[in-house]
C-alpha positions, 0 to 999 in steps of 0.5 A: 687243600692238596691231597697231602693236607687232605689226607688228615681231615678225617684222621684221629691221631698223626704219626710225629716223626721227630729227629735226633741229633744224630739224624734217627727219626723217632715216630710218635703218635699223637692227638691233633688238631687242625686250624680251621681257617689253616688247615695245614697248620696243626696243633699238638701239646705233650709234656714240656720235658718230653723226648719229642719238643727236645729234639724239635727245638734241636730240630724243626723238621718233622714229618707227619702220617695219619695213624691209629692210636698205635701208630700204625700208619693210615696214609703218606708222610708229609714233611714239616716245621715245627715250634713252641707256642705261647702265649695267645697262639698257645690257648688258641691251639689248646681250644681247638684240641679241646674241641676235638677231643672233648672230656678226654683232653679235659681229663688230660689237662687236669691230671697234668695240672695234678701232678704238675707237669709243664706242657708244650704246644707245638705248632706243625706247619705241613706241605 
């Protein structure tokens, strides 16, 4: 695993740098989680209309950094691709932030269902 990689291990939340059309970055923090057997894959879901998968299926670059729930970075920027998921991969992703955030990401999938947002999965592939 490079120091890039390594870098997340221990990291709660990831700063998600997504780019507009226009070449902006918006930075989001964001729950994480990495594939054991891959660590520089990583896993993220939000809302299937929100900002960032727009501008991911406008542009797969992304950048990411360990942050703090504010987004207040905690390490370097690395870049990356990103894509949606579906299907199998999709389930995959959202067991292993399941995993890692426990009631709190259980809550979150059921107020989503409650209120009939879509989600989207993403992929992250890093260095």
């Amino acid at each position: 695993m490079t120091d890039a990689v390594a870098q997340f291990a221990s990291a709660k939340y990831i700063s998600l740098e997504t780019f507009r059309k226009t070449g902006v970055g918006v930075r989001t923090p964001v729950w994480f989680a990495a594939d054991p057997s891959s660590p520089e894959m990583f896993y993220i879901y939000s809302e299937g209309n929100a900002g960032k998968v727009k501008r991911i299926r406008n542009n797969a670059h992304v950048r990411v950094a360990p942050c703090d729930i504010r987004g207040n970075l905690r390490g370097a920027w690395v870049d990356g691709q990103a894509r949606l998921l579906d299907g199998d991969q999709a389930a995959k992703a959202q067991q292993l932030l399941r995993q890692k955030y426990g009631w709190m990401k259980r809550m979150g999938d059921f107020f989503s269902r409650l209120m009939r947002h879509s989600q989207a999965v993403l992929q992250i592939r890093v260095g």
